[in-house]
GUNU-486658 format. One record per residue: residue in three letters; x negated, z, y of N, C-alpha, C in turn; residue number from 1. Coordinates in steps of 0.05 Angstrom, whole numbers, always signed. Example, Ala and Ser with C-alpha at 12.3 -4.5 7.8 and 13.67 -1.06 7.14 Angstrom:
2
  type    n.px    n.pz    n.py   ca.px   ca.pz   ca.py    c.px    c.pz    c.py  seq
   ALA    -264    +156    -114    -246    +156     -90    -264    +156     -66    1
   SER    -257    +142     -45    -273    +143     -21    -258    +157      +1    2
//
This chain:
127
  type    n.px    n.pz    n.py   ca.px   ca.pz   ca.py    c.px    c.pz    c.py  seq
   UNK   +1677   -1619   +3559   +1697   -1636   +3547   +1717   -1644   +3568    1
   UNK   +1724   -1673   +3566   +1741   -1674   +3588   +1763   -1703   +3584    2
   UNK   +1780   -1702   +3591   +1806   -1713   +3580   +1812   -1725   +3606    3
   UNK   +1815   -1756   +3612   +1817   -1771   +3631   +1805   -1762   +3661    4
   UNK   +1783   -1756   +3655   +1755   -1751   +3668   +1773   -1721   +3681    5
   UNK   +1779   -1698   +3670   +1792   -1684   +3679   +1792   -1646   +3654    6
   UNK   +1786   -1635   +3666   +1786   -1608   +3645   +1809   -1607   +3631    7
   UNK   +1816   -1601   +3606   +1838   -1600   +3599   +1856   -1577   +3609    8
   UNK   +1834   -1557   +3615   +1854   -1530   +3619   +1868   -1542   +3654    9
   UNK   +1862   -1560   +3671   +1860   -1560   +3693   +1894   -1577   +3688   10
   UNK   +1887   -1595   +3661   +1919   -1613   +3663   +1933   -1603   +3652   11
   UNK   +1937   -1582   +3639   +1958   -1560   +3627   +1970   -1547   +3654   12
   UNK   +1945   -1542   +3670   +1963   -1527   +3698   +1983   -1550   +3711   13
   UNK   +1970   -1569   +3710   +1987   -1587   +3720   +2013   -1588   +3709   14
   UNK   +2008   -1598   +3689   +2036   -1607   +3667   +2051   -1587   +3666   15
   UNK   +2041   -1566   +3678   +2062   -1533   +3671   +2074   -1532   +3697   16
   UNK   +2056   -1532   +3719   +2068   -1536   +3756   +2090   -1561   +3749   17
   UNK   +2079   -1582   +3740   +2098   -1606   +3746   +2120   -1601   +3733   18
   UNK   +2129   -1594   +3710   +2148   -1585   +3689   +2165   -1562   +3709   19
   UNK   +2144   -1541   +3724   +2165   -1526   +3736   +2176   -1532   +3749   20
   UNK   +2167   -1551   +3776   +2171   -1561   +3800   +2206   -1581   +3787   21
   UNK   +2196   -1592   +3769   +2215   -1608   +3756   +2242   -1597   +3751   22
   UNK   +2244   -1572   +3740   +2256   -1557   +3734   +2273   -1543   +3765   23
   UNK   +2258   -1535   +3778   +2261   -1529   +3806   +2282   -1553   +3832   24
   UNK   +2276   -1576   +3816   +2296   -1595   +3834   +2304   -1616   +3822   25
   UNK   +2332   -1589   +3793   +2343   -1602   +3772   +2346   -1605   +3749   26
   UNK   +2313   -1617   +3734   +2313   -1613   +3711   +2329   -1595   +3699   27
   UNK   +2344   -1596   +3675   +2361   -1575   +3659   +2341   -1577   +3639   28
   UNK   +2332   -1550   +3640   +2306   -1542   +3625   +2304   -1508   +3619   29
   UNK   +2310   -1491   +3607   +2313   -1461   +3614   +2278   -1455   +3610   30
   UNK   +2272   -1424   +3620   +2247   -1415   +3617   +2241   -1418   +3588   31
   UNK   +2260   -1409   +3564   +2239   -1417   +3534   +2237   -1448   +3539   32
   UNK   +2255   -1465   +3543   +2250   -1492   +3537   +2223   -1500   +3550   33
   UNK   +2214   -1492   +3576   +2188   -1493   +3594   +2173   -1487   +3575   34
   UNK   +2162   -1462   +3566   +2154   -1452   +3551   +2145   -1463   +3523   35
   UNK   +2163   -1471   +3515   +2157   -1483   +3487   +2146   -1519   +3496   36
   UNK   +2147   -1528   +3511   +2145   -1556   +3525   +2109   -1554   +3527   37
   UNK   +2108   -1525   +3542   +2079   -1520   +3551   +2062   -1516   +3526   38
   UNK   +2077   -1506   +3499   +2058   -1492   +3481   +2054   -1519   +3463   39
   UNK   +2072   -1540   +3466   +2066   -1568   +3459   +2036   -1573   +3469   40
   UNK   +2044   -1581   +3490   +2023   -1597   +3515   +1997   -1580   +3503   41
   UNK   +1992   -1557   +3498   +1965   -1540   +3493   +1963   -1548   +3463   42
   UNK   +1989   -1551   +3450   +1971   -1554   +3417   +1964   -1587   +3419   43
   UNK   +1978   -1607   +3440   +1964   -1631   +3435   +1943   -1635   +3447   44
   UNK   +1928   -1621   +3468   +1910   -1628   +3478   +1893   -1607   +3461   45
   UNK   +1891   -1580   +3449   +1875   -1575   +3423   +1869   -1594   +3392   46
   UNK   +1894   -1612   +3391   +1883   -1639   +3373   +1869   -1654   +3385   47
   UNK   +1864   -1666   +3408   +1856   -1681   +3424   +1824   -1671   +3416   48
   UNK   +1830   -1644   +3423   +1790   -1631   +3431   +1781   -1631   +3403   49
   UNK   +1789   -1624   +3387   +1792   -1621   +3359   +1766   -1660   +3355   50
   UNK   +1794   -1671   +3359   +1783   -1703   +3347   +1754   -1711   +3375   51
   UNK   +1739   -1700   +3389   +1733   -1711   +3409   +1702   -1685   +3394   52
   UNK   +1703   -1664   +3391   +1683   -1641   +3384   +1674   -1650   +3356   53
   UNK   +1688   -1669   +3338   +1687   -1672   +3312   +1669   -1649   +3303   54
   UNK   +1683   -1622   +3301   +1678   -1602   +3299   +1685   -1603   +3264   55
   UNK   +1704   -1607   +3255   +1722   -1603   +3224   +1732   -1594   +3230   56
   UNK   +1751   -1588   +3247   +1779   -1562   +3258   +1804   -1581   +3262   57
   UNK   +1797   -1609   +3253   +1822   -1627   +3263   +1847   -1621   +3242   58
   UNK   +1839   -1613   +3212   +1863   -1610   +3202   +1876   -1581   +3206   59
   UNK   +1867   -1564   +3215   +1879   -1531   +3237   +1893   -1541   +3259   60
   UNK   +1885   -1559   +3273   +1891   -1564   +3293   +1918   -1583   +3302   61
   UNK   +1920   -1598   +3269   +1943   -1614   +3272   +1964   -1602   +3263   62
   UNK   +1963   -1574   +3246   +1971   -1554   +3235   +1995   -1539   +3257   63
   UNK   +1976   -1529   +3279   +1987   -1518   +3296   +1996   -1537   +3318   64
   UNK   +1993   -1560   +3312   +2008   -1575   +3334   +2025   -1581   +3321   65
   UNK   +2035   -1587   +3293   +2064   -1586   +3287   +2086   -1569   +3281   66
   UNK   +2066   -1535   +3279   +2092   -1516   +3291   +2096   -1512   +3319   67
   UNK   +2079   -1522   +3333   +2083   -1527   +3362   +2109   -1544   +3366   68
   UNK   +2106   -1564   +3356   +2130   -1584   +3361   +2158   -1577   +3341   69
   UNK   +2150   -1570   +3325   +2175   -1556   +3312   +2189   -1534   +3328   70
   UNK   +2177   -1514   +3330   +2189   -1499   +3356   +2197   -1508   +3378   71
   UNK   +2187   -1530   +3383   +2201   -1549   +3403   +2222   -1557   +3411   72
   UNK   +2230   -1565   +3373   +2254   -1583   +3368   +2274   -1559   +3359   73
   UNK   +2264   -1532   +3355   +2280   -1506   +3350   +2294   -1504   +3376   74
   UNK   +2275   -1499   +3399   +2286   -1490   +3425   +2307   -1510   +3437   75
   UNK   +2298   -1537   +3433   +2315   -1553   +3439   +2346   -1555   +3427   76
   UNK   +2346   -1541   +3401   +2371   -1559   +3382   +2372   -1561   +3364   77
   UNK   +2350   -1568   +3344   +2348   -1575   +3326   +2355   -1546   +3312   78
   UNK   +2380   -1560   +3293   +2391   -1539   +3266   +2387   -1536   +3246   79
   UNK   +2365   -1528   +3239   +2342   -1521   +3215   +2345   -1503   +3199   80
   UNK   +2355   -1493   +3180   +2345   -1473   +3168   +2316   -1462   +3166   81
   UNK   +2319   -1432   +3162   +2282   -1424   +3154   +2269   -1435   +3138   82
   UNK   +2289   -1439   +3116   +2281   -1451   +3088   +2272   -1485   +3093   83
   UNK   +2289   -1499   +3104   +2278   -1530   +3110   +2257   -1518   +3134   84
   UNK   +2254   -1509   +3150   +2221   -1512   +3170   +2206   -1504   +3147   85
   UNK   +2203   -1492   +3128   +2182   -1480   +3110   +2175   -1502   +3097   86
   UNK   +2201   -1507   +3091   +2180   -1536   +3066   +2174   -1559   +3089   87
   UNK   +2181   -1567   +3111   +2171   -1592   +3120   +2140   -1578   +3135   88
   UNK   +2137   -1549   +3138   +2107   -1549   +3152   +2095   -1539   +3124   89
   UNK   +2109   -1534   +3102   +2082   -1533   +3084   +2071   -1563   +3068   90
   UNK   +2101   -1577   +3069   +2092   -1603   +3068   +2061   -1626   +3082   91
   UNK   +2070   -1618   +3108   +2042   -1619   +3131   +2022   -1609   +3122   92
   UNK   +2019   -1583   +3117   +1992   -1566   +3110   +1980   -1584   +3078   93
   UNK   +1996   -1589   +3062   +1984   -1600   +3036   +1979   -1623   +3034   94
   UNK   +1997   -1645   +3048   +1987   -1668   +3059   +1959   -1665   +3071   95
   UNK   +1955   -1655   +3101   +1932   -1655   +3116   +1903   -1643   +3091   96
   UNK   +1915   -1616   +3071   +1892   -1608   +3054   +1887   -1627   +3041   97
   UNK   +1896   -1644   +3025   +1893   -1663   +3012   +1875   -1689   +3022   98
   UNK   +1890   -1685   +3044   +1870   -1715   +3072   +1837   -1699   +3064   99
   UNK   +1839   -1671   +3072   +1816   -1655   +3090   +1791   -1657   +3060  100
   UNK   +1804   -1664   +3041   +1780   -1656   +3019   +1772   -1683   +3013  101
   UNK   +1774   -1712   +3018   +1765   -1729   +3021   +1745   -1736   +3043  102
   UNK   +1746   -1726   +3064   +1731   -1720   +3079   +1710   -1697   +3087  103
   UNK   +1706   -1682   +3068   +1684   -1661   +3061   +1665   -1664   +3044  104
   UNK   +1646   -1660   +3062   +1622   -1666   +3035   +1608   -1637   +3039  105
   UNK   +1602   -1620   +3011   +1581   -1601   +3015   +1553   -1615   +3029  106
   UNK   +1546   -1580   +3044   +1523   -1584   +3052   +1510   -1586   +3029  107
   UNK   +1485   -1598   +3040   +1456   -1598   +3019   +1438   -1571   +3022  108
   UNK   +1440   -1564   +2990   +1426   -1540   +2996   +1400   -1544   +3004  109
   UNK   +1387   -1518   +3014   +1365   -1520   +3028   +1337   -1497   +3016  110
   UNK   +1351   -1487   +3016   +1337   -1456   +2999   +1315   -1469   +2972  111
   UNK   +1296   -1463   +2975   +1276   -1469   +2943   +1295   -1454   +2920  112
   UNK   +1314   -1437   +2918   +1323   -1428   +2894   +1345   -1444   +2885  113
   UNK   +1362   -1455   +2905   +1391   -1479   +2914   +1373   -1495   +2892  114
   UNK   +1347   -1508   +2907   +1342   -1535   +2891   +1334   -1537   +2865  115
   UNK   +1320   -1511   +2852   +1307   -1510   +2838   +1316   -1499   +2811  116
   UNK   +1312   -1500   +2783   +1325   -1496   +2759   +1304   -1469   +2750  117
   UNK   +1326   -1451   +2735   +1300   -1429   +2727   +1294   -1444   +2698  118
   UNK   +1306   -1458   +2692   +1306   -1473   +2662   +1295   -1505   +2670  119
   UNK   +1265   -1507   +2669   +1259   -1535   +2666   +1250   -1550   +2652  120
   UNK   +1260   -1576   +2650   +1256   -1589   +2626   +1232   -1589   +2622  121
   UNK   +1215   -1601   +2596   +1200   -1599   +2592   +1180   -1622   +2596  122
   UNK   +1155   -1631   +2600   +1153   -1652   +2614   +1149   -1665   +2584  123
   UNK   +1142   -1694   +2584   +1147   -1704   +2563   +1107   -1699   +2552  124
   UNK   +1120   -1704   +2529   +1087   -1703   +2511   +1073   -1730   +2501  125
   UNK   +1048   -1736   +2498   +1038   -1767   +2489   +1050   -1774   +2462  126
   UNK   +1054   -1782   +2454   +1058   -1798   +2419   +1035   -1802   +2411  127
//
């Protein structure tokens, strides 16, 4: 899998060096703020792989990319109560469930017992 012809784990190092380096000549950024910046960058590039594997993991995945970013906006500043982050990420979670079951189709069973009735009709008779 690869993300602007490039490993993803290879541009997280990047984005984490560059973020430090950044930090290093200036940036006002403390180690959680780094930190939480980085755990962004990994939950968007896990939506990314998510939508690219069309695995079904995209609605987990957008899950944890928005307490990613919420912690984000925690570390940064943002004055939240526990009680308001709870309802805006359970809000997310029931929204995305809601998305996720329009988009699910059971498998087809496969098994001779799946398909088959122990009760079958009866076939029809001549008149």
């Amino acid at each position: 899998m690869k993300i602007l012809g490039r490993e993803p784990a290879l541009l997280l190092g990047f984005a984490a060096a560059g973020l430090k380096l950044a930090a290093a000549f200036g940036l006002n950024v403390s180690d959680t703020q780094q930190t939480l910046i980085n755990a962004a960058l990994a939950a968007a590039v896990g939506v990314w792989l998510a939508i690219v594997a069309k695995d079904g993991a995209l609605g987990a995945a957008i899950t944890q990319l928005a307490q990613a970013f919420m912690a984000l906006f925690i570390g940064f500043g943002l004055d939240w109560t526990a009680a308001k982050q709870a309802t805006v990420m359970a809000t997310i979670a029931a929204t995305l469930a809601m998305w996720e079951r329009t988009q699910i189709t059971p498998p087809v069973s496969t098994t001779s017992l799946e398909q088959s009735s122990p009760i079958k009709p009866s076939a029809p008779r001549g008149v």
